[in-house]
Backbone as a ProteinNet text record, in pm:
[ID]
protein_1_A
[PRIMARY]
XXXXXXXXXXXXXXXXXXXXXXXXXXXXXXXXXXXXXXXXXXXXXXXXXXXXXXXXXXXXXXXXXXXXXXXXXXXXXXXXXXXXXXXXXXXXXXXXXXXXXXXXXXXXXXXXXXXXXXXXXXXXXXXXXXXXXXXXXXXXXXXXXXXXXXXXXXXXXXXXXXXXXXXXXXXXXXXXXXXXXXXXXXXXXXXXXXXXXXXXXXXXXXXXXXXXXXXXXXXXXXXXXXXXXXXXXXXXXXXXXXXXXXXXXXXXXXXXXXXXXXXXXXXXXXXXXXXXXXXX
[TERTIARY]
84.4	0	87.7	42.1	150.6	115.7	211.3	222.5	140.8	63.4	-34.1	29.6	-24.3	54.2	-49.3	-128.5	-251.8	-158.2	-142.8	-87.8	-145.5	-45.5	-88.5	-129.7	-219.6	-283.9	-200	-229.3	-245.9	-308.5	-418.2	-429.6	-409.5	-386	-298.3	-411	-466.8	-509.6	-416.7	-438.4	-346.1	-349.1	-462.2	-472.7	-431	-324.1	-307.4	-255.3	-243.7	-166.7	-53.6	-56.1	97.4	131.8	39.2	72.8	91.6	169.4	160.5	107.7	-21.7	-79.7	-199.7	-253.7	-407.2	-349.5	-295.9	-264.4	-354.5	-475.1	-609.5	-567.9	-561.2	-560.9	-422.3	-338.6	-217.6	-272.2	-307	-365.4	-431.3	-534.4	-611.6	-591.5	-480.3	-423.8	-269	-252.2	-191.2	-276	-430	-466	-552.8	-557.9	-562.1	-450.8	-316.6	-190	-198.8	-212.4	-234	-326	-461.3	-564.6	-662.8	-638.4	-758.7	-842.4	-898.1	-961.1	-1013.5	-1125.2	-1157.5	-1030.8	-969.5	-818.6	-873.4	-972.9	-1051.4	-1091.7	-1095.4	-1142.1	-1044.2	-863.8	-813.5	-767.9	-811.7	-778.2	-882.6	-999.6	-1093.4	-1032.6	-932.1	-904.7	-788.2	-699.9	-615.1	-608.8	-756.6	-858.5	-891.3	-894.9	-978.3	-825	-724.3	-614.2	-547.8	-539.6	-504	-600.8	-689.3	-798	-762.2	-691.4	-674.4	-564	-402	-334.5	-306.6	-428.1	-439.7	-545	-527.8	-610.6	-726.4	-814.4	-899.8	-1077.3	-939.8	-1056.4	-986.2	-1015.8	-982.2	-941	-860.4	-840.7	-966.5	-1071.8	-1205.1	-1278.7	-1330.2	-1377.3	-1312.2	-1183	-1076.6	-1084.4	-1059.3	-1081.2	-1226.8	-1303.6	-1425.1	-1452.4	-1489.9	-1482.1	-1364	-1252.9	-1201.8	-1237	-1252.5	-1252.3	-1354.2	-1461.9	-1638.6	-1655.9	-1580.2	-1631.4	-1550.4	-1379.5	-1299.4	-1301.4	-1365.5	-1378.8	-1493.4	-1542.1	-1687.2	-1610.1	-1484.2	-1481.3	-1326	-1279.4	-1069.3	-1133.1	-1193.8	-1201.5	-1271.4	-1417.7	-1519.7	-1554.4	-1515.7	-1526.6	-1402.1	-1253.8	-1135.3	-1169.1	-1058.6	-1080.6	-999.2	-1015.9	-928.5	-767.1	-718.2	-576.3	-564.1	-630.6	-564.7	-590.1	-624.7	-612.5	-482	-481.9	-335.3	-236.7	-241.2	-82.4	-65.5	-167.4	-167.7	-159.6	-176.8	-132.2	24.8	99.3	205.3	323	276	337.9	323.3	191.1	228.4	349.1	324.5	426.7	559	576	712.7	779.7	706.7	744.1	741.6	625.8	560.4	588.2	643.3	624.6	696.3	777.9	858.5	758.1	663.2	596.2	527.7	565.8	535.4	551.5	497.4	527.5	644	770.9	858.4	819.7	754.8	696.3	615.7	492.3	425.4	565.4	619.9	724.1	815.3	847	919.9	861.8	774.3	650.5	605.9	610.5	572.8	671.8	813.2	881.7	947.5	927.5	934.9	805.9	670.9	558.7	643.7	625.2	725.9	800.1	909	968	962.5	836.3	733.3	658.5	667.9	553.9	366.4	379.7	236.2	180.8	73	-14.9	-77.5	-77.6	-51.5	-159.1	-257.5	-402.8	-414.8	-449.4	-436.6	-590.2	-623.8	-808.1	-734.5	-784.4	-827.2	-958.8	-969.3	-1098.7	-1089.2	-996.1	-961.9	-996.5	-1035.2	-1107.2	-994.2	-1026.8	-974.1	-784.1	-849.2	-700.7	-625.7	-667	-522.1	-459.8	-574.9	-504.5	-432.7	-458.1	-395.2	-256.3	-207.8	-84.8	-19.2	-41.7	22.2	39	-17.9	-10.3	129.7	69.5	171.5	346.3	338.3	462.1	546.2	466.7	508.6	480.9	433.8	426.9	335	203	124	79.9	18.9	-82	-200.7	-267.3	-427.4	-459.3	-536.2	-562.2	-753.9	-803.2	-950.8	-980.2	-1030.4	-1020.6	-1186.5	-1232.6	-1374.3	-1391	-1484.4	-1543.1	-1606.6	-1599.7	-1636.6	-1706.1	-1837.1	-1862	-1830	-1827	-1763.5	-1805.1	-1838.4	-1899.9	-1839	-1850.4	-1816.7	-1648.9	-1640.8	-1523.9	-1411	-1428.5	-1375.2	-1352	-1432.4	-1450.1	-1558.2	-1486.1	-1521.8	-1690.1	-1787.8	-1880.8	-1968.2	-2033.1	-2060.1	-2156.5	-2216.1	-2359.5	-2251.3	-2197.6	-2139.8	-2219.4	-2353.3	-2458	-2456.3	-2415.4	-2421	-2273.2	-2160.4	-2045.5	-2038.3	-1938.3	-1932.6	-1782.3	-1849.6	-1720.9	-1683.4	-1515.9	-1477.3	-1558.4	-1549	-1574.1	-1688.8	-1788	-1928.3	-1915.9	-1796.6	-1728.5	-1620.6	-1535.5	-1458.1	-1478.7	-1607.8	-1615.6	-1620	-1692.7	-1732.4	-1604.1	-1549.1	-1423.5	-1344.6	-1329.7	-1226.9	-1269	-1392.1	-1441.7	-1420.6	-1428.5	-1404.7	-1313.9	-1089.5	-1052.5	-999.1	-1081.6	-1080.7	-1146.6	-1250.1	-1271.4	-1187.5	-1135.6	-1039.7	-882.8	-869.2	-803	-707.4	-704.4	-600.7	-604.8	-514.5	-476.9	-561.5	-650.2	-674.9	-554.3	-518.5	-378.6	-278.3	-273.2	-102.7	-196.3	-284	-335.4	-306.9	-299.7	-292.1	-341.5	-377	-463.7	-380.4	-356.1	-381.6	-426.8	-485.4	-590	-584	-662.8	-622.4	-759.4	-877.2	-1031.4	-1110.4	-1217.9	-1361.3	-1410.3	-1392.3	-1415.5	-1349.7	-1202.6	-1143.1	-1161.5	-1226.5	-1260.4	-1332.8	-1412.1	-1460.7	-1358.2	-1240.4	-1095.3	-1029	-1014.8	-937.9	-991.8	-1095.4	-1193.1	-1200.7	-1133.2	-1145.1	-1031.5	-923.6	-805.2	-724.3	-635.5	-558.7	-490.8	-455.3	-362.8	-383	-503	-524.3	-446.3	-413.5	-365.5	-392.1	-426.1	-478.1	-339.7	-329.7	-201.8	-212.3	-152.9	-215.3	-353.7	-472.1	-561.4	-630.5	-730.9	-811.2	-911.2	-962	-1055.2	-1106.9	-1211	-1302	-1262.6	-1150	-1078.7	-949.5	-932.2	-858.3	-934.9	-1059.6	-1114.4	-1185	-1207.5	-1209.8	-1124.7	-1015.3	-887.1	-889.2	-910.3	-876	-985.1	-1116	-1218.6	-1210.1	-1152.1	-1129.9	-971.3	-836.9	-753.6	-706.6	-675.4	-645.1	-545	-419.8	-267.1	-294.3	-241.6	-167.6	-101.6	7.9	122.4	107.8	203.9	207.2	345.4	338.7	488.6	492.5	560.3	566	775.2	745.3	921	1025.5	1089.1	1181.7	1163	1030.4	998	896.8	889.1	772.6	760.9	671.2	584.3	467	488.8	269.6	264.4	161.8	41.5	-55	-93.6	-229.8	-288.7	-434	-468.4	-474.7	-555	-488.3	-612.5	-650.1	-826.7	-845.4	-768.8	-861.4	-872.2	-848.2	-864.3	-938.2	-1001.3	-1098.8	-1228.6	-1220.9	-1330.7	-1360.2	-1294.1	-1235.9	-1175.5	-1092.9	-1055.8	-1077.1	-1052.7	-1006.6	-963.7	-801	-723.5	-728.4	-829.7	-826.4	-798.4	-873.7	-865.4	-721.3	-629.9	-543.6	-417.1	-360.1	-272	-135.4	-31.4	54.6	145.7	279.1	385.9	405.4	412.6	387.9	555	588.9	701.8	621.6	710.7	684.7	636.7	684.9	660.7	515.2	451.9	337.8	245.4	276.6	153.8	179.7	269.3	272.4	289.8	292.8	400.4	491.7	591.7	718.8	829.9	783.3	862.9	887.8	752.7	713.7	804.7	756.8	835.2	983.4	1041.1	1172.3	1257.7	1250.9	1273	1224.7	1146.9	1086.1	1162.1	1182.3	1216.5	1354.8	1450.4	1558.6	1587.3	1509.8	1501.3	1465.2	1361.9	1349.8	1463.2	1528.2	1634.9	1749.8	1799.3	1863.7	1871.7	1727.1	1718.4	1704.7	1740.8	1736.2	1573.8	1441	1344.9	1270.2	1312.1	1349	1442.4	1417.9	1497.7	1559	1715.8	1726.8	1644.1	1631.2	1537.8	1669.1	1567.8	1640.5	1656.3
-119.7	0	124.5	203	350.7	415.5	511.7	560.4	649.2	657.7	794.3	926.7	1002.7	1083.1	1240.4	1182.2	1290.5	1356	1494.9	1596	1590.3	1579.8	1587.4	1773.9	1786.7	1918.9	1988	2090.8	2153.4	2312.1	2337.2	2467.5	2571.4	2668.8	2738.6	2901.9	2942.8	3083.7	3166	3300.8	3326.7	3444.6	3563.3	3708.2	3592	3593	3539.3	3448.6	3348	3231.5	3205.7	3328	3298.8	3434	3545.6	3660.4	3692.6	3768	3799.6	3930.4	3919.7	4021	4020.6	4170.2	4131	4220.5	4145.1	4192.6	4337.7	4299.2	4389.7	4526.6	4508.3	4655.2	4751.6	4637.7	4736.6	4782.2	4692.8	4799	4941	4895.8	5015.1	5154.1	5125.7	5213	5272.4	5189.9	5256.3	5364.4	5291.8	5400.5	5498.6	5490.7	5638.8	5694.5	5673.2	5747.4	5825.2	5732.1	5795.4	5915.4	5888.2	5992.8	5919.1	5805.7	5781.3	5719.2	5745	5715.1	5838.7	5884.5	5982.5	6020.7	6141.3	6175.1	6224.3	6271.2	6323.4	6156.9	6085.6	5960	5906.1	5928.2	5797.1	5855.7	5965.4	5960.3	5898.3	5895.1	5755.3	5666.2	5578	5475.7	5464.9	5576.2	5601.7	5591.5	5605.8	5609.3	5438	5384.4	5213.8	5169.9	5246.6	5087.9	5134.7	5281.7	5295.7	5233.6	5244.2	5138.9	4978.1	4951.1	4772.5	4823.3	4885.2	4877.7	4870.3	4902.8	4955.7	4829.6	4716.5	4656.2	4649.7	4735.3	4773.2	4741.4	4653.5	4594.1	4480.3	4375.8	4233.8	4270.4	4163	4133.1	4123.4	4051.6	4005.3	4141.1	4204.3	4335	4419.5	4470.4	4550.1	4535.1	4424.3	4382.6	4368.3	4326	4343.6	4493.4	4578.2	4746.5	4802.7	4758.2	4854.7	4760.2	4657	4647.2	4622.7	4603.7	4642.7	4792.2	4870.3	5029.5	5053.4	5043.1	5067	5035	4931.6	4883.5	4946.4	5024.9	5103.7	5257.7	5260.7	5419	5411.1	5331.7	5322.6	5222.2	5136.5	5001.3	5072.6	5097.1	5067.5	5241.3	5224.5	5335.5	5334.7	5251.1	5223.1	5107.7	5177.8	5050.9	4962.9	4863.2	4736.6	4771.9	4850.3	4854.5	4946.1	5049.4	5123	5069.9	4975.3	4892.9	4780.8	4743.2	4640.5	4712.8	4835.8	4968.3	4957.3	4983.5	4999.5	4863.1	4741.6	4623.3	4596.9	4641.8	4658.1	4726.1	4853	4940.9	4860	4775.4	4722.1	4596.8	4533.4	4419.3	4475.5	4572	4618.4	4617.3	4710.2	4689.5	4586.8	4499.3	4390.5	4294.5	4216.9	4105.6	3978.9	4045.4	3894.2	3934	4018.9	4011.1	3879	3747.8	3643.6	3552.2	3446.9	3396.6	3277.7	3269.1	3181.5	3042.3	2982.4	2836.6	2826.2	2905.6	2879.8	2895.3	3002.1	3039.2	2886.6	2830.2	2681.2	2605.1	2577	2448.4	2509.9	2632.8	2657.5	2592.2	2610.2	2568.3	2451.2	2369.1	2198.3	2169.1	2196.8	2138.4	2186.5	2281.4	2314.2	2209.1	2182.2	2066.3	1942.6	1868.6	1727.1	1760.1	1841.1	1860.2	1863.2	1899.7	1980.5	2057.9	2069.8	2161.4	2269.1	2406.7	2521.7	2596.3	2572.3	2653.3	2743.4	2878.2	2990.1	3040.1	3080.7	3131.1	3271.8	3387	3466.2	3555.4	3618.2	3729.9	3839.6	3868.2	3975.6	3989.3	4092.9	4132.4	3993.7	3924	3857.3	3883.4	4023.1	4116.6	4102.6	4154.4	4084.6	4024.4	3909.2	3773.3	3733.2	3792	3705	3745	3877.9	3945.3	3885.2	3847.7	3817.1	3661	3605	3481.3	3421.5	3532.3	3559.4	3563.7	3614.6	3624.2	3591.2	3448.9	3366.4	3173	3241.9	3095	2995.4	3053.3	2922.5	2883.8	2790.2	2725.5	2784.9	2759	2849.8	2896.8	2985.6	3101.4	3164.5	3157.4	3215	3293.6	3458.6	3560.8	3623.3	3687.1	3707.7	3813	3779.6	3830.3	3975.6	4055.4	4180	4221.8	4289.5	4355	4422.4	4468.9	4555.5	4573.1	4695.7	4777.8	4694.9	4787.5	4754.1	4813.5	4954.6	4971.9	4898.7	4763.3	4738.6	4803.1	4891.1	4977.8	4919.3	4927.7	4813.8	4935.8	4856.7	4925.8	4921.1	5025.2	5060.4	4973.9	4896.2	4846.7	4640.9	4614.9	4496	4364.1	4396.9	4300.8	4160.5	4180.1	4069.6	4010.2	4060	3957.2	3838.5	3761.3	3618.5	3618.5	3598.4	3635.3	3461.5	3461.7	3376.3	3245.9	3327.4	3220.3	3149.5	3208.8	3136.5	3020.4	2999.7	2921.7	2812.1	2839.5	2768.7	2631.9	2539.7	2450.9	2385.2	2435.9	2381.8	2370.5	2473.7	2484.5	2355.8	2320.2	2227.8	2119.1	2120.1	1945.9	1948	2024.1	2086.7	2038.2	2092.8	2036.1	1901.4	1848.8	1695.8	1625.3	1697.6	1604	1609.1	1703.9	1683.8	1612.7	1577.2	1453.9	1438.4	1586.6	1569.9	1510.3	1453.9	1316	1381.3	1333.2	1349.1	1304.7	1191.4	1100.6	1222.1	1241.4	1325.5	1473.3	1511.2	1689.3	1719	1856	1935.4	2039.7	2161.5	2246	2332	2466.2	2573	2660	2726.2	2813.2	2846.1	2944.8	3047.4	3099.8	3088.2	3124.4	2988.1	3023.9	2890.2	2855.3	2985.7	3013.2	2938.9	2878.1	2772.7	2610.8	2575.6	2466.6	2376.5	2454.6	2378.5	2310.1	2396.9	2343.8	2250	2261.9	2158.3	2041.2	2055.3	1861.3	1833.3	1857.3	1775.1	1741.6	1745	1691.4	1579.3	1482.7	1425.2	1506.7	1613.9	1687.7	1823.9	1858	1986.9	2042.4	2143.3	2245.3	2369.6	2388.8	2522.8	2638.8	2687	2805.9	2931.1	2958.4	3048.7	3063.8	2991.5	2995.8	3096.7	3167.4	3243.9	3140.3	3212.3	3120.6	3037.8	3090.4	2938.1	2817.5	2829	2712.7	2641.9	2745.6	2697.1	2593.3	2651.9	2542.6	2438.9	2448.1	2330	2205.3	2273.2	2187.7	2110.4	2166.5	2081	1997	1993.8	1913.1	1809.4	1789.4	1717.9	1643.4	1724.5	1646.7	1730.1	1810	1854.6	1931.8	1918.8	1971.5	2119.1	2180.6	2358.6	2360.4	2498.2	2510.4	2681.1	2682.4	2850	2870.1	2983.2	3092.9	3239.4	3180	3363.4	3380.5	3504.3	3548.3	3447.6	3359.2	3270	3128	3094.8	2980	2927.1	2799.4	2725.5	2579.6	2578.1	2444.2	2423.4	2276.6	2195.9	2101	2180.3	2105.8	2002.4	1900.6	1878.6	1756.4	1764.6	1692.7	1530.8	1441.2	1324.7	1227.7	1231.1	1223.4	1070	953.8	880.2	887.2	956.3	941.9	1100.8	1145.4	1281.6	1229.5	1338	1298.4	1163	1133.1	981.9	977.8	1161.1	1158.5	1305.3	1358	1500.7	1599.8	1540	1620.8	1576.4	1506.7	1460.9	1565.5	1734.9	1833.5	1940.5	1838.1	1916.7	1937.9	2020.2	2013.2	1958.9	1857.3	1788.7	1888.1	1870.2	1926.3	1804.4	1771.4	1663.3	1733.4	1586.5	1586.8	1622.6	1664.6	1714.6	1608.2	1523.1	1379.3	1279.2	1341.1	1329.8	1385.7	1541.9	1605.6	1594.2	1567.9	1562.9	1401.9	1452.8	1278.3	1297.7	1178.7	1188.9	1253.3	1259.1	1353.7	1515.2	1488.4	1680.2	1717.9	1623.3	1666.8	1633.1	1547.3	1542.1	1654.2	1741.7	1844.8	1951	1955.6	2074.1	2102.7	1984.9	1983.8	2036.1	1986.6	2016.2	2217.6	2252.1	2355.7	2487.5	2418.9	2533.1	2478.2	2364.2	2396.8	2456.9	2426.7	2537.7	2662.8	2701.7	2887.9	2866.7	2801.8	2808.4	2881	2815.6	2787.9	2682.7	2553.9	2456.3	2403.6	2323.4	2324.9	2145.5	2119.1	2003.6	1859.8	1718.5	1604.2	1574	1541.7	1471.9	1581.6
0	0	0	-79.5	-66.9	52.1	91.5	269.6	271.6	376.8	349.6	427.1	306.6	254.9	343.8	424.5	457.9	585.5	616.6	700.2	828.3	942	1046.2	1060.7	1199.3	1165.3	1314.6	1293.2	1449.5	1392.7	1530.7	1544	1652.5	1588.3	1729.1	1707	1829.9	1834.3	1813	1777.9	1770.7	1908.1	1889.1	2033.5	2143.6	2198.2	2359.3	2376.3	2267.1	2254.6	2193.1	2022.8	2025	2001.2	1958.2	1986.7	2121.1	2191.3	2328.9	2337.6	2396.2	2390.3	2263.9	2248.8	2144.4	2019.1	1878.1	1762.6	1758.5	1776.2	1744.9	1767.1	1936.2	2031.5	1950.3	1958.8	1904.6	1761.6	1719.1	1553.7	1584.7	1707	1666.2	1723.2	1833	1918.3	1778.5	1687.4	1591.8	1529.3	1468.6	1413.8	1445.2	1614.2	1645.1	1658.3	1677.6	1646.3	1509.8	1391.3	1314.6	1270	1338.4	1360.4	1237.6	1269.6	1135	1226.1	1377	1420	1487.4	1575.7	1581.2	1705.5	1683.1	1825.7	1970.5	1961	2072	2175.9	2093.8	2154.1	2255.9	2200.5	2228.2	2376.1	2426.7	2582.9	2619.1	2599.5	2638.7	2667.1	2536	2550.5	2635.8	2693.9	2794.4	2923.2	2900.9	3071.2	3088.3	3009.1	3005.5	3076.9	2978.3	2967.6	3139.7	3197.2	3292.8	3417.8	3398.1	3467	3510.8	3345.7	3341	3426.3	3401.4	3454.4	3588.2	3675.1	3818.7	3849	3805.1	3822.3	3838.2	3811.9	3876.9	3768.5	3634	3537.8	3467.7	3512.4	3486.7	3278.2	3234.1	3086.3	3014.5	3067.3	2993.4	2919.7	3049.7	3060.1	2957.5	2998.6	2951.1	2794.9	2737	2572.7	2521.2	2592.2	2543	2530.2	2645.8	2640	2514.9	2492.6	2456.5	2276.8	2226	2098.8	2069.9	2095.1	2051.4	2029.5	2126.4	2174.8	2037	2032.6	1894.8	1789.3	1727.7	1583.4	1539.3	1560.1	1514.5	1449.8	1554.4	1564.9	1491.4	1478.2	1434.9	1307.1	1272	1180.7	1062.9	1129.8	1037	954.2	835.7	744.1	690.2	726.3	625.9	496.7	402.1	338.6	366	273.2	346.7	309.3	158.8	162.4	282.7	326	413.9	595.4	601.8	679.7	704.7	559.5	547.8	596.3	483.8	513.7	704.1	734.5	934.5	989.2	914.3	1001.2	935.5	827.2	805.4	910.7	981.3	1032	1168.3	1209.6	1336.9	1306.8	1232.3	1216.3	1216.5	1175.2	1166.2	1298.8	1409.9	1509.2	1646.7	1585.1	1690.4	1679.8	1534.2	1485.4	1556.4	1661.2	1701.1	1891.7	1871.6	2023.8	2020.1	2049.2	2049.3	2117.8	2199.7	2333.1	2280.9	2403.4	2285	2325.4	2421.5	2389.5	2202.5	2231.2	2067.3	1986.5	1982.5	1881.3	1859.7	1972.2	1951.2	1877.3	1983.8	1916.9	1777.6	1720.8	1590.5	1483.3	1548.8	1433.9	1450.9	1536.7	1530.1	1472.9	1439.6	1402.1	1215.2	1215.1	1078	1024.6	1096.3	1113.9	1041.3	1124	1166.9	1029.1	998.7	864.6	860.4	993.8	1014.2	957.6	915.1	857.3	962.6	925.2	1079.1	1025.8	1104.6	1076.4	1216.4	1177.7	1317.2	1295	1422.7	1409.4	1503.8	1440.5	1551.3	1497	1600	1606.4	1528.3	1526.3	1453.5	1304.2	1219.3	1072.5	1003.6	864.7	829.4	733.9	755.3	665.6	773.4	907.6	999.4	1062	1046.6	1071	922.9	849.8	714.9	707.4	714.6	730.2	817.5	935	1061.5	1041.9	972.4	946.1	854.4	732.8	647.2	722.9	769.2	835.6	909.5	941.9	1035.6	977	829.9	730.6	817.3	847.9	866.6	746	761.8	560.7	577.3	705.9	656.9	746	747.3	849	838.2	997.3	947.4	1058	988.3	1077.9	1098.8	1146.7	1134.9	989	950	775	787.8	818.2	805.2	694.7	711.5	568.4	515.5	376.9	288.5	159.9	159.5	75.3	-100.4	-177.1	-338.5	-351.2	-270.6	-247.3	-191.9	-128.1	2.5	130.4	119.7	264.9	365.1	486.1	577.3	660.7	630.2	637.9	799.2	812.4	989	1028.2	961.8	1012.7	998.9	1090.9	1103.5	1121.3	1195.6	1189.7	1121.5	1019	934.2	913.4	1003.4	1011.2	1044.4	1009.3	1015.8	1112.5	1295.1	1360.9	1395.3	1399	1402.9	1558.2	1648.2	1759	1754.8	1651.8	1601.6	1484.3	1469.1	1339.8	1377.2	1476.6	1493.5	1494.3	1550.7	1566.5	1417.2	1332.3	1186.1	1147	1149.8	1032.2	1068	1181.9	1235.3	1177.5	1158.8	1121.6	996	936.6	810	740.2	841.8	811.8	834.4	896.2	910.3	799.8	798.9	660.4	558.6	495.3	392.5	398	527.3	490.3	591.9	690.5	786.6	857.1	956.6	1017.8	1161.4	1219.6	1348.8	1465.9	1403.2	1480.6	1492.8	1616.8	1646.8	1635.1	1622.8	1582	1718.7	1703.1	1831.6	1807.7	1937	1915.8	2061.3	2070.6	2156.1	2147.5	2335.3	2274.6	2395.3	2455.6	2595.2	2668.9	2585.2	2641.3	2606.4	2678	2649.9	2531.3	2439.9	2284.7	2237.2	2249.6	2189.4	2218.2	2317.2	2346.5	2269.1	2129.4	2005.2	1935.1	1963.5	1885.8	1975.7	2088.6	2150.9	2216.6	2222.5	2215.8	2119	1962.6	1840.7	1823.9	1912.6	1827.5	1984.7	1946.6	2013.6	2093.4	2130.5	2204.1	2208.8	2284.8	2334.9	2428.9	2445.3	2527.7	2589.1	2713.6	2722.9	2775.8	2688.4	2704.1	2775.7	2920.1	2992	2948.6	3061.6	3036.1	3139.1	3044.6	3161.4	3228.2	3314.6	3428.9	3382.2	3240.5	3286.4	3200.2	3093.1	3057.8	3162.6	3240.6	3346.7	3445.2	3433.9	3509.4	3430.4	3303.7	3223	3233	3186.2	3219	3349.7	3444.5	3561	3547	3533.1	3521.4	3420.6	3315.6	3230.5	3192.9	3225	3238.7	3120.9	3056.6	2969.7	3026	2921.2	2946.4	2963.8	3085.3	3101.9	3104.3	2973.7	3005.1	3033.2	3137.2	3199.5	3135.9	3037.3	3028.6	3134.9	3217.8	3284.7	3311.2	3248.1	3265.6	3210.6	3232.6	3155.6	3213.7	3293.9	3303	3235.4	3158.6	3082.5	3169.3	3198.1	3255.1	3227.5	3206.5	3177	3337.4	3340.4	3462.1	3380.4	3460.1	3450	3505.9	3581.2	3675.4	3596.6	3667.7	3631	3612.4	3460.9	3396.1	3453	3503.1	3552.6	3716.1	3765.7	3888.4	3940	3825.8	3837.6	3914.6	4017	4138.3	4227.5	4274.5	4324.4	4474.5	4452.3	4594.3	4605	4769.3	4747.3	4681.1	4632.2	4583.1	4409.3	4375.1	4241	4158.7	4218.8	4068.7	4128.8	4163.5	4159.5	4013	4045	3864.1	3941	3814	3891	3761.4	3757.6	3657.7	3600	3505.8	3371	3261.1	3243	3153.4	2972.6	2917.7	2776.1	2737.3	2699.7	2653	2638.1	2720.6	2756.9	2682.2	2610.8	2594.3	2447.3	2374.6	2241.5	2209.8	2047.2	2010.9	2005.3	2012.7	2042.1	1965.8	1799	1745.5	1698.3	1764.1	1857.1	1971	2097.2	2222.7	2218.3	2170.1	2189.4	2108.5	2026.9	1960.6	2091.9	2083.9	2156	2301.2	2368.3	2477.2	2471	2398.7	2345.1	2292.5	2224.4	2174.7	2330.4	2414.6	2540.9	2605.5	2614.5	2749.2	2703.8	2535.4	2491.6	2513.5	2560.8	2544.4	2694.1	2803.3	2983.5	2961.5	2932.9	2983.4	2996.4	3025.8	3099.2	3179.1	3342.7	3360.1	3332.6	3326.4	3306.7	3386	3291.4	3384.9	3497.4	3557	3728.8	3799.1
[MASK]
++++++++++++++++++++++++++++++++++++++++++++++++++++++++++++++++++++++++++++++++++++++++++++++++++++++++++++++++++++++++++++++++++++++++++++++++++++++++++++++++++++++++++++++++++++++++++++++++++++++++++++++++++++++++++++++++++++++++++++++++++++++++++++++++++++++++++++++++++++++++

């Protein structure tokens, strides 16, 4: 029989998981720099982010308020080249703002010969750029409407936003031929959880709360990046609810959460850069 020849998959979010930080915000906080957003506004948005900074408004809040309130008033009435030109000028300066676990695991899946599908929220022009630039194969961003001009038009109603999609698309590309065997998936909110119960090797990547607490309920790998340490937690799916301490998270060897010619690269590649520390 000839070898099959069908691509192992993985999908990776991109706002929070391998961008560090929200591609979006920085766009749009570019183009009120530029003033192609209304300028009177963006001490508004000065007032939100000093708010988040002072803790005093959780991440959830903070991004919801500031990119529902901003894509009406910085997005909607550009056209799409003059949108690209402003996700150009962010890449220029942002483009390696990227967490370096994904950044690893991006380019050993490269490697392994994975097929690298990225979802974010963001209009589909800038996830496509950002994609572009970091050589995934396919990429799906939310569909915005747009006029005859390509001018991204005010009445959005009728967009096609990604987190209402994610689940289809995935099956999607399963049907066409990719290997479920060995897929992997990261992702950082609840919104991704359509993506990471369809594949062999989910991951929740700094997760906010309530996939954090998914994870522990189900057994599904956490890995935390903070400062120059990377570690995966994760509780221990047959012995979930059995005892006390069942939903606790344990520190789990690499080896575990991938296949083997994923993690043994990988593992290799973070203790190179001293964010791992050596076994034993």
């Amino acid at each position: 029989m000839p070898p099959d020849l069908s691509p192992r998959i993985a999908f990776i979010d991109l706002d929070g998981t391998f961008y560090r930080w929200s591609f979006y915000i920085d766009l749009i906080e570019q183009l009120m720099k530029f003033q192609q957003g209304l300028p009177a506004n963006f001490f508004e948005s000065q007032a939100h982010r000093k708010t988040w900074q002072e803790q005093s408004l959780n991440d959830d809040v903070y991004l919801s308020q500031f990119i529902h309130e901003w894509e009406s008033r910085a997005i909607m009435g550009l056209s799409d080249s003059e949108l690209t030109l402003a996700v150009h000028q962010v890449l220029r300066k942002q483009k390696a703002r990227v967490y370096i676990f994904t950044r690893e695991l991006l380019a050993v899946l490269k490697e392994q010969g994975y097929r690298l599908v990225a979802f974010g929220g963001s209009p589909q022009t800038i996830v496509q750029e950002l994609c572009r630039e970091w050589k995934f194969d396919q990429w799906h961003g939310t569909q915005y409407v747009t006029d005859q001009r390509r001018v991204y038009m005010r009445d959005q109603s009728k967009a096609k936003r990604i987190e209402e999609a994610k689940a289809e698309l995935v099956r999607d590309v399963l049907r066409q031929g990719a290997l479920r065997d060995g897929s992997i998936a990261l992702g950082d909110t609840l919104n991704d959880w359509p993506v990471l119960k369809q594949v062999e090797h989910p991951i929740a990547f700094n997760p906010e709360q309530t996939l954090h607490l998914k994870a522990r309920q189900t057994g599904i790998p956490v890995v935390w990046e903070r400062k120059n340490v990377i570690a995966a937690y994760r509780t221990n799916p047959e012995t979930l609810g059995t005892h006390g301490n069942a939903f606790l998270f344990h520190e789990v060897p690499w080896i575990t959460l991938f296949p083997k010619d994923v993690a043994e690269p990988l593992t290799k590649r973070l203790r190179a850069l001293d964010q791992i520390p050596p076994a034993g």
